[in-house]
N, C-alpha and C positions, 0 to 999 in steps of 0.2 A: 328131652335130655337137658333136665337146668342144672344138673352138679358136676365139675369136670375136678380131676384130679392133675396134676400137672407135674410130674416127678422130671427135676432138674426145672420147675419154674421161675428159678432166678439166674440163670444162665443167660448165655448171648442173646439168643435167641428168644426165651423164656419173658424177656426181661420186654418186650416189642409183644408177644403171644397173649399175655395175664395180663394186658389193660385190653387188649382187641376183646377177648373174653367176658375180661368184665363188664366193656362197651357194648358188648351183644348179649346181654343180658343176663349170664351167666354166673352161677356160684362157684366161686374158684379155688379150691385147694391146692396150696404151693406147696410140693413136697423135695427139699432140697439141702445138701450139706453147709450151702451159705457160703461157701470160700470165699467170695467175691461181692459176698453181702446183698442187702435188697434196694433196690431202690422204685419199688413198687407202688402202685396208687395204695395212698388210705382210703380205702376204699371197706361199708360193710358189708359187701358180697365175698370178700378176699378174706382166706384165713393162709397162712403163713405154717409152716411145720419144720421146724430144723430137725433136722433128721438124715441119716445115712442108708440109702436104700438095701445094704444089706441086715438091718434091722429089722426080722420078720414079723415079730410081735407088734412094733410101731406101725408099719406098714399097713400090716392086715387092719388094725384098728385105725386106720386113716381112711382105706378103701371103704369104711361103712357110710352107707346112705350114697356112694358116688352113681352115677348112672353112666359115666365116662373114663375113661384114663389115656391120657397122651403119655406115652412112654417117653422123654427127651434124655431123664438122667445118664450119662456116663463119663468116664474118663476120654475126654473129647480130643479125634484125630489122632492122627499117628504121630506124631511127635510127642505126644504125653506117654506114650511108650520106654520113652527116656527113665518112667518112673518105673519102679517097684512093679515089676514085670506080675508079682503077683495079686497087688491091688488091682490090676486093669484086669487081669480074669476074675480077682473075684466081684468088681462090680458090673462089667461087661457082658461075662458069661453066667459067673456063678449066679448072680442074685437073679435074672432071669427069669427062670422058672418058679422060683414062688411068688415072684411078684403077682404074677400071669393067674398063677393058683390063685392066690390069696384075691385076685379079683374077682375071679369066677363064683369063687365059693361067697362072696360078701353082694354077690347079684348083679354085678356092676353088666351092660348091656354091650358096651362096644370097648374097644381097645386098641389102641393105633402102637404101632411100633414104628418108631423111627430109627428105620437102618443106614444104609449110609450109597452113594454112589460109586465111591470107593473101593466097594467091595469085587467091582469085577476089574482091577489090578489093572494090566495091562492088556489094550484091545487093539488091532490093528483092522479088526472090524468098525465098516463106514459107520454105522449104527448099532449102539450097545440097544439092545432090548431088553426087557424084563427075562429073557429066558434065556440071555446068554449067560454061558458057564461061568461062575462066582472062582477067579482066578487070585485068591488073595495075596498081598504081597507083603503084610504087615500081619502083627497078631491084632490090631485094632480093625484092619478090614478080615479077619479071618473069626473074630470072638461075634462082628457082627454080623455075618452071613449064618453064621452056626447057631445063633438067637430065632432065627425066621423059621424055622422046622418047627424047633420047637413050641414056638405060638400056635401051629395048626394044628398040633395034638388036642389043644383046648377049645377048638374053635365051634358052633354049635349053631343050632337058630338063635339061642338065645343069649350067644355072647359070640357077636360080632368083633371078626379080629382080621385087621388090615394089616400091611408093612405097606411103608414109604421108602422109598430111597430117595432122598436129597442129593441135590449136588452141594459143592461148598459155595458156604452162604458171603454174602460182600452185604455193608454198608450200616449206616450209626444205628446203635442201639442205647439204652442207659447203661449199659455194660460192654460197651463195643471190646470186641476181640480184635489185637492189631499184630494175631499169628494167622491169618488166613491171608489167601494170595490176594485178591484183589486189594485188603485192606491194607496190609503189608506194602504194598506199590504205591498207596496213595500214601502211607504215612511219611514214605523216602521222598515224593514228587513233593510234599508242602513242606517239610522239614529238614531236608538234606540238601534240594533242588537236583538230584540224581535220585535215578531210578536203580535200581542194580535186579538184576533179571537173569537167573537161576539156570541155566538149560536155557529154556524158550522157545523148544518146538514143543513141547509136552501137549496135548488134548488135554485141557481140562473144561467140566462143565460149571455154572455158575448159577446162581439163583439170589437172586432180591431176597431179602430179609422177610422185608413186607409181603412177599411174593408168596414166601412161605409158608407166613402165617396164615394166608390167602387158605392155603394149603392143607392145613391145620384143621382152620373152623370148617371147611369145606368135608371134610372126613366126620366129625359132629353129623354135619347135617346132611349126607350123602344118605340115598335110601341104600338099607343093608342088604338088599339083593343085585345090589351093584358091586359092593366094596367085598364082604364075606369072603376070606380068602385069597384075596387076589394082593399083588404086590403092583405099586404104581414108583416109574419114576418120574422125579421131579425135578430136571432137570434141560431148561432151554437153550440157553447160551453157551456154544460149546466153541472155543476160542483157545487159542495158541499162547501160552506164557507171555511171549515176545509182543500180539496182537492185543491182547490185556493192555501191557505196558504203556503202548501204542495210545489207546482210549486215557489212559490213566494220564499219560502227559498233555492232550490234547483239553481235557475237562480242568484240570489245574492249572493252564496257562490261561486260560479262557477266564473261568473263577477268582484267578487271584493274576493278574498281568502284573503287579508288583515286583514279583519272584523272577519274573524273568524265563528265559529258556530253558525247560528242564532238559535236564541228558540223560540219553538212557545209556546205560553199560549192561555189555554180558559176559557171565562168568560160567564155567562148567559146574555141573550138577548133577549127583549121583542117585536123586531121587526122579525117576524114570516113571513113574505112576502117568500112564495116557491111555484115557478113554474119552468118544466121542457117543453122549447118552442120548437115546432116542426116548421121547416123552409122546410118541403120540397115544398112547394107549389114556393114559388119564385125561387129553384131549378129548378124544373118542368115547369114552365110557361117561366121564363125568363133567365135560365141556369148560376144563379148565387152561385156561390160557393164561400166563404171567401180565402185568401189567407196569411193567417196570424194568430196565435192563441196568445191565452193570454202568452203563454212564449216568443212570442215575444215582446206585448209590456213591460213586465217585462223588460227584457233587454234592450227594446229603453228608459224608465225611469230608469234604475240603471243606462245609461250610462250617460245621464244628470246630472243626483245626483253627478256623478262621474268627471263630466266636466264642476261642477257647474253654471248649467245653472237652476238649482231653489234653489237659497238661499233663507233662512229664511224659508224651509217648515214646519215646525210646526207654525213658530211666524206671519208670513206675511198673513191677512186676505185678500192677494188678489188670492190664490191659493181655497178661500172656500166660494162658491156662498153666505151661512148664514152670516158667517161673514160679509163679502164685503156690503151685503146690509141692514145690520142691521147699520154698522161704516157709508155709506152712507146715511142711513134715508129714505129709498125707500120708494114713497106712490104710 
């Protein structure tokens, strides 16, 4: 499999995945709306596509020659919700299914869908597994649980089709996101010297960046009598708002003694979203274990912060998907 298609490869995430890619040898098609621009290897295995995935004719004519498609593109997490309630179904939901089409029928071999952790809402079970009931509490985790059916209507010997569920992702990227909780924390602990901490019993799970990507290329090159059908999550670190925090002050005071004692503050918060995600199945099936925890990427963001390499993170709407596409006018 040396052609991979990358829809949303200039994203967060995207933006860490398309050089690991490129690095493993890989021909890389970036299929992405750009919001946030590229800042990608010049690289000649790398082709670049600005394009809107609900573009079917573009689309389909991109899926040619690919042997792969990592699904990443969407209207990312619940709070991009805030937008144009009907842009997030039609890129979430709607465009879904001919993407999926439109690969089968262009030959393409495998296809990973990247769904979300989120999607089973609220758990008061010690261990979310792959098979507990998908309790959505957002249209962003309800568009993404309703995507995963529909991939298995296409699924075949000859077009391998997996889901992932991630948990939410922490730590730098060339496009770091500083709307996500752990990043979120670290950006208050190096630039405010308070933390401020939301709720803070919430169960939330976390995953390394890096870890991800791990994740990614592992789904590549997974034999397809393992992966066909089955949904993995990916999700190790499952930690308390408040215990987050906790890590988050203890790796910034460490990193940067300058700053002084951070303080943490808490305030109530209406966002209720707690599940504790049990990963052993993709341990079990395909022997993958993370390498990395969230004190890591603490550290790989305080060193940035430190080596200013994200100015303007409070001010700059291009570190905050809401912002960026509310100042762009996204339809």
């Amino acid at each position: 499999m040396q052609n991979v298609l990358v829809t949303g490869g200039a994203g967060y995430v995207g933006h860490v995945l398309t050089p690991r890619l490129l690095a493993e040898g890989y021909n890389v098609t970036v299929y992405d709306q750009l919001y946030y621009g590229a800042r990608l290897p010049n690289d000649p295995k790398l082709r670049v596509i600005k394009g809107d995935i609900r573009d079917v004719a573009k689309i389909t004519e991109a899926m040619k020659g690919q042997d792969a498609v990592l699904h990443l593109a969407c209207i990312s997490n619940d709070a991009s919700f805030e937008l144009d309630e009907k842009l997030s179904e039609s890129i979430n939901l709607d465009a879904f299914e001919p993407i999926v089409k439109a690969a089968k029928e262009a030959g393409v071999q495998r296809f990973v869908y990247c769904s979300s952790s989120s999607v089973y809402g609220v758990s008061d079970s010690p261990d979310v597994t792959e098979d507990h009931p998908l309790v959505p509490l957002t249209l962003y985790n309800k568009f993404k649980g309703m995507c995963e059916p529909i991939l298995w209507k296409y699924k075949s010997d000859d077009f391998t089709c997996v889901t992932i569920r991630p948990a939410t992702i922490c730590g730098y990227s060339p496009r770091t996101r500083l709307d996500l909780s752990v990043n979120i924390l670290t950006n208050h602990a190096v630039n405010k010297g308070v933390i401020t901490v939301f709720g803070g019993t919430q169960m939330r799970p976390n995953l390394h960046i890096e870890d991800m990507v791990d994740a990614y290329v592992l789904m590549l090159k997974a034999p397809k009598e393992k992966i066909n059908g089955e949904t993995f999550n990916i999700g190790f670190q499952n930690y308390s708002i408040s215990d987050i925090a906790k890590m988050v002050k203890k790796v910034v005071e460490e990193e940067m003694p300058e700053l002084g004692e951070i303080k943490i503050t808490t305030t109530p918060s209406n966002d209720n979203r707690s599940y504790h995600v049990n990963s052993d199945k993709v341990r079990r099936v395909l022997g993958f274990e993370p390498k990395r925890n969230i004190e890591d990427a603490v550290r790989d963001l305080t060193r940035a912060f430190r080596n200013h390499m994200m100015p303007g993170s409070f001010d700059d709407d291009w570190y905050y998907n809401v912002r960026t596409m509310k100042k762009l006018g996204a339809k």
